[in-house]
C-alpha positions as CSV (number, residue, x, y, z in Angstrom):
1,X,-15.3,53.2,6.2
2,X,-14.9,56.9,5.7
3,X,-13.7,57.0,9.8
4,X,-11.6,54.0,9.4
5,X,-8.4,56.0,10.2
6,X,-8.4,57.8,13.9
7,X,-10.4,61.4,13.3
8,X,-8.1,64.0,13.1
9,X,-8.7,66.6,15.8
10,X,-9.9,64.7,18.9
11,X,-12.4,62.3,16.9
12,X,-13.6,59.1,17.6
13,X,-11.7,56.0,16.3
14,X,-13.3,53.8,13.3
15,X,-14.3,51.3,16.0
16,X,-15.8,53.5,18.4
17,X,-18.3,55.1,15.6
18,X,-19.2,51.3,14.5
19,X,-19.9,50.4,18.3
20,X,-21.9,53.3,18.7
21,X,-23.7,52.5,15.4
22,X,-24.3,49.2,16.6
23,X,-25.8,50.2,20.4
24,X,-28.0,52.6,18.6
25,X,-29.3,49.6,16.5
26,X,-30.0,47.6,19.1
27,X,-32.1,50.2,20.6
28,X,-33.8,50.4,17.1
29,X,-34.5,46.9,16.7
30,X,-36.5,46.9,20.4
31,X,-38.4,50.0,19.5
32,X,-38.9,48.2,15.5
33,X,-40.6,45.0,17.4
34,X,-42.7,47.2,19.6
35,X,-43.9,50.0,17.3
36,X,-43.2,48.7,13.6
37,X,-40.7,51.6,12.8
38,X,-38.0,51.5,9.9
39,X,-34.2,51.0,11.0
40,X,-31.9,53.1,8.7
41,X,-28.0,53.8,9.4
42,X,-25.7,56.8,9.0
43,X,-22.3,56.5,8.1
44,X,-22.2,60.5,8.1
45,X,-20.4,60.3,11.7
46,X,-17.5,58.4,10.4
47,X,-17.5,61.5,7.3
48,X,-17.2,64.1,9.8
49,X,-14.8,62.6,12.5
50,X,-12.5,62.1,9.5
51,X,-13.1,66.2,8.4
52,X,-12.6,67.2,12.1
53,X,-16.2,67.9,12.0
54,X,-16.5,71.1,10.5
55,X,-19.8,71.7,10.8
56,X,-20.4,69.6,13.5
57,X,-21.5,65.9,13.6
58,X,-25.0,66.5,15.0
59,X,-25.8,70.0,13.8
60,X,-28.9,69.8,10.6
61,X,-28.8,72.2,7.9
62,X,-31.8,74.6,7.6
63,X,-33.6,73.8,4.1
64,X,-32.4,75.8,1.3
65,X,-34.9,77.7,-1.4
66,X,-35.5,76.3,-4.4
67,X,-33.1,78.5,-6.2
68,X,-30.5,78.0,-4.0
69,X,-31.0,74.3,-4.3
70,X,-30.6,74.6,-8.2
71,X,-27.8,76.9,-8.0
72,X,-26.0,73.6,-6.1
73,X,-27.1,71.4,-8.5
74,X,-25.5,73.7,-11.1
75,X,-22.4,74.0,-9.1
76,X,-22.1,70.3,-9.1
77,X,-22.8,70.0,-13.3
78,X,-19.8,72.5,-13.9
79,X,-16.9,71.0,-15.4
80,X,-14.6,73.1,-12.9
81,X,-11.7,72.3,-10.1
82,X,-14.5,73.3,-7.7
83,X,-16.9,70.0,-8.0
84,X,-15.7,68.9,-5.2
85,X,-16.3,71.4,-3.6
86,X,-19.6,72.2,-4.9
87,X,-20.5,68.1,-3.7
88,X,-19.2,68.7,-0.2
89,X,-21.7,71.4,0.2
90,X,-24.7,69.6,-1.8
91,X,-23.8,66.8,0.8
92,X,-24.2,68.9,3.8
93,X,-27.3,70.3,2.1
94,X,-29.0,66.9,2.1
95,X,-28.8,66.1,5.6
96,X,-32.3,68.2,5.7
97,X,-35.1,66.3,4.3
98,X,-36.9,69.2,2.9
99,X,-33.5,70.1,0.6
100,X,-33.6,66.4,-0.4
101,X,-37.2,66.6,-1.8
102,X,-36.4,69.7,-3.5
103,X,-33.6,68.2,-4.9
104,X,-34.8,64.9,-6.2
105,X,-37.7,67.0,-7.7
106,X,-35.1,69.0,-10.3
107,X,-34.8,67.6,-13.5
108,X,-31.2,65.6,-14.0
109,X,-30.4,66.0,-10.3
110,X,-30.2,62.1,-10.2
111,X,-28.4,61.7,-13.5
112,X,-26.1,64.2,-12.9
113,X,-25.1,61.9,-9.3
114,X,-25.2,59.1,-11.1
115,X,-22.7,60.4,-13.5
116,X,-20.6,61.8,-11.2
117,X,-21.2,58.2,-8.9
118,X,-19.8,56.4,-12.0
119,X,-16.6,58.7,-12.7
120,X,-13.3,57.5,-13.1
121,X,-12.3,60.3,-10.3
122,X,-12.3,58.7,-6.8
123,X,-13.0,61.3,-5.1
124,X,-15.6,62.5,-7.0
125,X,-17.0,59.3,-7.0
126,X,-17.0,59.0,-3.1
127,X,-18.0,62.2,-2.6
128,X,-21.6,61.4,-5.0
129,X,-21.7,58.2,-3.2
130,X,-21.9,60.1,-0.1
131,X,-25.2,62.1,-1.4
132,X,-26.8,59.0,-2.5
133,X,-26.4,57.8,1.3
134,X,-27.7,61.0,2.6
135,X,-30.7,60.7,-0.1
136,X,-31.1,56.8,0.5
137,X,-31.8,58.1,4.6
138,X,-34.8,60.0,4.2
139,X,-38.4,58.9,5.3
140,X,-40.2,60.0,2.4
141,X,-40.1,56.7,0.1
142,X,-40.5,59.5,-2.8
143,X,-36.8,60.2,-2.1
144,X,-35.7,56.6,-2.0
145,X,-37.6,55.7,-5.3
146,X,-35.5,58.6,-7.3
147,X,-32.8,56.7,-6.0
148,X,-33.8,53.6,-8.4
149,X,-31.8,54.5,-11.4
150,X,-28.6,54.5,-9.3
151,X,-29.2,50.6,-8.0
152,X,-27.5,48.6,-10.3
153,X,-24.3,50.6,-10.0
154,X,-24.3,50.4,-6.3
155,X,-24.6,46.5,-6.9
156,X,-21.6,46.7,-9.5
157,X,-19.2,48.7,-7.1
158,X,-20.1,46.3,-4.5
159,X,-17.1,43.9,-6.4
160,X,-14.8,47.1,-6.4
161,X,-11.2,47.1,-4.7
162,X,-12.1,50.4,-2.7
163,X,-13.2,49.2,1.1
164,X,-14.8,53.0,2.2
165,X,-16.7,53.0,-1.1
166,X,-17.8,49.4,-0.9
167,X,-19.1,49.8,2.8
168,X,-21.0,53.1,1.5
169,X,-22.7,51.3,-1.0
170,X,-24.0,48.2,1.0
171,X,-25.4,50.6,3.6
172,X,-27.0,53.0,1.1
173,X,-28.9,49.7,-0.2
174,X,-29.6,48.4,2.9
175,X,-31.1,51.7,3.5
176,X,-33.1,51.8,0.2
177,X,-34.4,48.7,0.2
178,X,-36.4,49.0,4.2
179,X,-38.0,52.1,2.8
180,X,-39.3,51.0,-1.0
181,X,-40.8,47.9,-1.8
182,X,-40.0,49.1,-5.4
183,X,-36.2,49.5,-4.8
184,X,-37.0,45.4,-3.8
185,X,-38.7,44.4,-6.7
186,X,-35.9,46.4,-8.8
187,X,-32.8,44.7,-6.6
188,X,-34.1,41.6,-6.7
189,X,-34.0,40.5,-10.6
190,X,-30.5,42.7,-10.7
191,X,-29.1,40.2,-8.6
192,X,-28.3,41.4,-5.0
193,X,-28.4,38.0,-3.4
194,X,-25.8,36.6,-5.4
195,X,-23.6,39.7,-4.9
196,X,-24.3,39.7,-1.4
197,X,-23.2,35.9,-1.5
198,X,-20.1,37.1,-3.1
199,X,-19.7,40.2,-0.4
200,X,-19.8,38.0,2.4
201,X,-16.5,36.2,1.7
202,X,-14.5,39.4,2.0
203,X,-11.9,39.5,4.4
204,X,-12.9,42.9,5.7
205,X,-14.8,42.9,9.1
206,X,-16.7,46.3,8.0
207,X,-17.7,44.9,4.9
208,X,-19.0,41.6,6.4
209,X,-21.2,44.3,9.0
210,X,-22.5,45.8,5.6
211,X,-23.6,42.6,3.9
212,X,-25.3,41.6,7.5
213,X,-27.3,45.2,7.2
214,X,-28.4,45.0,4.1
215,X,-29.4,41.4,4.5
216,X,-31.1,42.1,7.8
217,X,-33.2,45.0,6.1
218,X,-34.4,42.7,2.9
219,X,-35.5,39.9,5.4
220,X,-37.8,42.1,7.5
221,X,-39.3,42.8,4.3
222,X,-43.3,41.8,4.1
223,X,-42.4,40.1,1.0
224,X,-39.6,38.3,2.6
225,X,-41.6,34.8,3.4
226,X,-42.5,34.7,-0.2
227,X,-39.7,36.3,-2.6
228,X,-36.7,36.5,-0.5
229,X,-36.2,34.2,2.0
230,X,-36.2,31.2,-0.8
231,X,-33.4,32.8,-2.3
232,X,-31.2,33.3,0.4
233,X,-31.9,29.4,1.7
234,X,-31.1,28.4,-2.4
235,X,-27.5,30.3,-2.6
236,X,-24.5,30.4,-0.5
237,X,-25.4,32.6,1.9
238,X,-26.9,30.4,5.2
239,X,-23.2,28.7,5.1
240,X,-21.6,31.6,5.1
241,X,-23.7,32.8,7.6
242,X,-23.0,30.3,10.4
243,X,-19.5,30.1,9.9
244,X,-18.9,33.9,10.9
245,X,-21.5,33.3,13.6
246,X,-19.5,30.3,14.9
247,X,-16.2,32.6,14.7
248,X,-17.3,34.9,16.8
249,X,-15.4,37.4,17.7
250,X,-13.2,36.2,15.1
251,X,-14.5,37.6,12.6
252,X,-15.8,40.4,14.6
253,X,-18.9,40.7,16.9
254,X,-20.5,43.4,14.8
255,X,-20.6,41.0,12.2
256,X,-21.3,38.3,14.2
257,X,-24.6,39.5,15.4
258,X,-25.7,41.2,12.2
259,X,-26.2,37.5,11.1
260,X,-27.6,36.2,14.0
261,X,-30.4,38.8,13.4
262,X,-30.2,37.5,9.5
263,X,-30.9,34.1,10.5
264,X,-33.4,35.0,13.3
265,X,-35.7,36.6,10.5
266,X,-35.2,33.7,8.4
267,X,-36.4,31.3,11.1
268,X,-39.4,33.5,12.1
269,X,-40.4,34.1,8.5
270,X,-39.8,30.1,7.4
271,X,-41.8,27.8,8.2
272,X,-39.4,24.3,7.1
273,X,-36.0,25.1,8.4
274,X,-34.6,21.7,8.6
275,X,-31.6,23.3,5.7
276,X,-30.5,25.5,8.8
277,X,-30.9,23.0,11.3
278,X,-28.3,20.4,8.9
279,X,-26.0,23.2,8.3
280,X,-25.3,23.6,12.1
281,X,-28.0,26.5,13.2
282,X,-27.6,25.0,16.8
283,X,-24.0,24.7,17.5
284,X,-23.4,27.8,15.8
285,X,-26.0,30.1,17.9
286,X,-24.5,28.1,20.7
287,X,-21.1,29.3,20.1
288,X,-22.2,32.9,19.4
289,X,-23.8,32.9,22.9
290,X,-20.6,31.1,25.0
291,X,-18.8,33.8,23.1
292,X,-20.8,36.9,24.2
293,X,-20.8,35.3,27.6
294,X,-17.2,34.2,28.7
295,X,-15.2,37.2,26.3
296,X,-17.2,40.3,26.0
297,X,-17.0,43.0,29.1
298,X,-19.5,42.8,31.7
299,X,-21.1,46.1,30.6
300,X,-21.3,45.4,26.8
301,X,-25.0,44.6,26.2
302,X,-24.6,43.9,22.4
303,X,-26.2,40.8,21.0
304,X,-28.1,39.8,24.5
305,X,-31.1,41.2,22.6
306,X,-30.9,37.5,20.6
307,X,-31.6,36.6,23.7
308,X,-35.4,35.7,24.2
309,X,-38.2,32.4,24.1
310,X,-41.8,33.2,24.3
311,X,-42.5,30.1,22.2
312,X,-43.4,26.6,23.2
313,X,-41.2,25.0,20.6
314,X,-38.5,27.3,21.4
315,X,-38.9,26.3,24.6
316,X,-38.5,22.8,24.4
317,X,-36.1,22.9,22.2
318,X,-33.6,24.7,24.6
319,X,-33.8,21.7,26.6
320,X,-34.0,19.2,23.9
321,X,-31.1,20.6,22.1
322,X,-29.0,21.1,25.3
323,X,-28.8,25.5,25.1
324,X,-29.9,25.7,28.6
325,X,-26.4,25.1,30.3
326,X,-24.9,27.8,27.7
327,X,-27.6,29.9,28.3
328,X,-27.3,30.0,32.2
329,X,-23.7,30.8,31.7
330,X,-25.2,34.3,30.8
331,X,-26.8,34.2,34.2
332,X,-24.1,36.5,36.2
333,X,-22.3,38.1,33.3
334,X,-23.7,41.7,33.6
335,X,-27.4,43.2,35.0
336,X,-29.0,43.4,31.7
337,X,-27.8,39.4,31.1
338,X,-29.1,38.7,34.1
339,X,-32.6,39.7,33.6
340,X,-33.0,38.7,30.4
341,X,-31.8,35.0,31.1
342,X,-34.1,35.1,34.0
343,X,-37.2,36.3,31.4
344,X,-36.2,33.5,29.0
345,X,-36.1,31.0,32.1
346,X,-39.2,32.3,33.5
347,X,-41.0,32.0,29.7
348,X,-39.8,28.1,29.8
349,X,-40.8,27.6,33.6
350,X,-44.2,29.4,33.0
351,X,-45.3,26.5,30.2
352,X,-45.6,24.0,33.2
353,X,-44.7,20.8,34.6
354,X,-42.5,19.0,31.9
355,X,-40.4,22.5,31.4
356,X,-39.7,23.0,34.9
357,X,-38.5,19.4,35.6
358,X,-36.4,19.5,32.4
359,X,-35.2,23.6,34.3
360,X,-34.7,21.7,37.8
361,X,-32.6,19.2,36.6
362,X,-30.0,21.8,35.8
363,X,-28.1,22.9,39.1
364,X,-30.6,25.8,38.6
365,X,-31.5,26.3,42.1
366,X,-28.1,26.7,43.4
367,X,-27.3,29.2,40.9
368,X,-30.4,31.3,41.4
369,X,-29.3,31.4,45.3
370,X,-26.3,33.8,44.3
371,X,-28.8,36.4,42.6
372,X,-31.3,36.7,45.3
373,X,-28.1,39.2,47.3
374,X,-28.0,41.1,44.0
375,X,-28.8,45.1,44.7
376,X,-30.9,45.3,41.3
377,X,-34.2,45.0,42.3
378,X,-35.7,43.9,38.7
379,X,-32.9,40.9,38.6
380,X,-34.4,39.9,42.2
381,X,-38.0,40.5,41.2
382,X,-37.6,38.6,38.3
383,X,-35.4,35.5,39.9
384,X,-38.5,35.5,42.6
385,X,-41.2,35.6,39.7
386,X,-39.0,32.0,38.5
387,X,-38.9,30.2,41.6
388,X,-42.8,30.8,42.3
389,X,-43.0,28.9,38.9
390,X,-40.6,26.5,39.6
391,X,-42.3,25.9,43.3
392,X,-45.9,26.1,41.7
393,X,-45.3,23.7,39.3
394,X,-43.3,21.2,41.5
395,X,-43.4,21.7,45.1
396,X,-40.6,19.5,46.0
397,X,-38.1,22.8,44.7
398,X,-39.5,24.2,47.5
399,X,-37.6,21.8,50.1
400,X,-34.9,21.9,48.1
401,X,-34.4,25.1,48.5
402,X,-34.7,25.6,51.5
403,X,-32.3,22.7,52.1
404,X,-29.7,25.5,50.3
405,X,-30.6,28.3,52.4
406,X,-33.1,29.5,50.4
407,X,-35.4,30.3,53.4
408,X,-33.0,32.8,54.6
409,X,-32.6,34.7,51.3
410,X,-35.9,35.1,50.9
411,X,-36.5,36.8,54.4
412,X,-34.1,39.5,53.7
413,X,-36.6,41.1,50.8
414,X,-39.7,40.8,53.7
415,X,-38.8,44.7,54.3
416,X,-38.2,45.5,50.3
417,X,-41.1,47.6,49.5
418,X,-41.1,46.5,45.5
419,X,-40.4,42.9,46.3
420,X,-41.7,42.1,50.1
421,X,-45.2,41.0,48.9
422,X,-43.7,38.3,46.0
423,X,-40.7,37.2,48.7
424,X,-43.5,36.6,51.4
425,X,-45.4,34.5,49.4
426,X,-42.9,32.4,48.3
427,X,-42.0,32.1,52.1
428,X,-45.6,30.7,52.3
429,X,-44.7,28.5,49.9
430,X,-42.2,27.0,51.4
431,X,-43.0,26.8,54.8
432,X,-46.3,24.0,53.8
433,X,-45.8,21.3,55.4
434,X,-45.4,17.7,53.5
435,X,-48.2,16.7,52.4
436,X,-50.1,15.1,49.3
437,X,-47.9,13.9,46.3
438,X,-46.5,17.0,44.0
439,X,-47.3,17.7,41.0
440,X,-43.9,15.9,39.5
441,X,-44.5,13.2,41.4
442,X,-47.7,12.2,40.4
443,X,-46.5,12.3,37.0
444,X,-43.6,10.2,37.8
445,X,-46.1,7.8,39.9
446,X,-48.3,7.8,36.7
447,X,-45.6,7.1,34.4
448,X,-44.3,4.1,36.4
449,X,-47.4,2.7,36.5
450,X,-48.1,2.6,32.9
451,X,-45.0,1.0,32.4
452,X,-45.1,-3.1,31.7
């Protein structure tokens, strides 16, 4: 990583710009599953930590005039001590979009990187690597298509010995190949999933974070199902996968989560995945989650996103595959974990009967007790939202609960303006008197019945 040693003057440490990267991801991936947008990363932080920032980290050039664009390009195909030079400021240059169209438009702009990209001089090498990347983050897929002739050398240096040129390279592809479905169709034959296989055995936790990117970006892909996914499930990579998800924070978090996402897009895109399920899917997501939930701090949100079950399958088969007492160890390990187990408890509970028995036979109710006195009104809204399930679906919760005190935490939220209508009927609920047979036990009556 350019950043991987602490910036000089007051910058941010390696780790710190790859935790930020990763935060801002998350938020990415949210706003990708509600609005369809494209995901693309920056390593261009880590650049100018590592320069002290000398033009500022979040400061965008104005676009340049055509001639002043060629006269860069110029600059950069001189022979002279100054290339370097001449490529810092072409870099800077293409941090505005405009310049980048203007740039890609010149003839032998691209072949004159791509020269430079391939030189035995390191750092000019690095330095054209780093004007790929800022070409590969544009929006206009005109920009990343230039980029095609440049491909199969990013997939060669991929097997280099040079880790900040290496990480450079996966996250220019992985930012090439969301934008272009051409870039895909070109990767594809070239061989990225077998390189990627190869990638993913490095040692290197920013590396492994790279091949998690890139992977992640070619399985969102609307050609994924059909062209993609079968190649990943037909090389090395889903073993690979679960063992650095089962390490943890082993192998690093970042890492860690990038293929959890990986193997979340598989699963979604996939219809058969009995492979995953022999290679240890379960125990492996399981392990990922006790690790976020008993190591992690209280205010780290990264990975709770994997965190959701909207599906009936999905559903059952947190009970049936025993998640639910790993997931409710989630319950009271920071506000955003709380509400988002809740949801996912609440998504199980609202499918009916059979879920909420299989919910109540967990010490759920005691548990849920605890968060009723928490002063976050969307954790106590949404614990009151599961127990109206849990009590509408079998009523005999409702005694139970109030056997625990349940009662009295309730009537503390009559005066709560956002919650007093939901805690007042749940009062109602269970203050009903014993009457006919509940829901469960009719079911139970009905079952016994039926047996010889």
């Amino acid at each position: 990583m350019w950043g991987r040693r602490r910036a000089r003057r007051g910058g941010h440490s390696a780790e710190e710009l790859r935790v930020r990267r990763r935060e801002r991801e998350a938020a990415l991936r949210k706003a990708r599953r509600q609005e369809q947008l494209v995901s693309k990363r920056l390593l261009r932080e880590d650049s100018a930590a590592e320069e002290g920032a000398q033009h500022g980290a979040d400061v965008v050039p104005d676009p340049l005039p055509e001639d002043e664009v060629l006269e860069l390009l110029r600059g950069v195909q001189r022979g002279s001590e100054d290339r370097k030079r001449w490529l810092g400021r072409l870099r800077w240059a293409l941090q505005n979009e405009e310049t980048q169209q203007k740039f890609v438009r010149l003839d032998g702009s691209i072949r004159t990187l791509t020269g430079l990209f391939t030189s035995s001089l390191a750092d000019l090498q690095l330095e054209a690597a780093r004007c790929l990347h800022e070409l590969s983050h544009s929006s206009v897929p005109a920009v990343a298509e230039a980029c095609l002739p440049v491909t199969s050398y990013l997939l060669t240096y991929l097997s280099g010995h040079s880790l900040e040129l290496t990480e450079l390279c996966l996250y220019t592809l992985g930012n090439l190949v969301v934008e272009s479905e051409a870039v895909r169709k070109q990767l594809l034959p070239q061989g990225i999933i077998p390189v990627l296989a190869s990638c993913i055995q490095s040692p290197h936790e920013a590396v492994l974070e790279g091949v998690g990117y890139v992977l992640s970006q070619l399985l969102q892909a609307k050609e994924a199902p059909r062209e993609i996914i079968p190649l990943v499930l037909d090389s090395a990579l889903p073993q690979h996968m679960l063992q650095l998800v089962c390490s943890g924070l082993k192998a690093g978090m970042g890492a860690a989560v990038e293929f959890a996402w990986c193997l979340h897009y598989i699963i979604c895109g996939h219809k058969d995945n009995v492979q995953l399920l022999a290679l240890g899917a379960v125990p492996a997501l399981t392990s990922l989650l006790l690790d976020l939930a008993s190591q992690l701090p209280q205010d780290a949100p990264e990975g709770l996103e994997l965190v959701r079950a909207d599906d009936p399958f999905l559903c059952s088969a947190l009970l049936s595959l025993e998640l639910l007492p790993a997931l409710l160890q989630l319950l009271t390990w920071s506000q955003m974990g709380t509400v988002l187990v809740l949801t996912v408890l609440c998504n199980m509970a609202e499918k009916g009967q059979l879920q909420c028995q299989g919910l109540l036979q967990q010490p759920l109710l005691a548990q849920l007790l605890p968060l009723l006195t928490l002063p976050d009104p969307e954790a106590v809204g949404q614990c009151l939202e599961l127990l109206h399930l849990l009590f509408l679906h079998c009523p005999e919760a409702a005694a139970d609960f109030t056997r625990q005190g349940g009662h009295q935490a309730l009537e503390q939220h009559q005066s709560t303006p956002e919650l007093q209508e939901r805690a007042q009927a749940l009062l109602d609920m269970v203050r009903q008197p014993p009457g006919a047979p509940s829901a469960c036990q009719a079911t139970l009556a009905a079952s016994s019945s039926a047996l010889p």
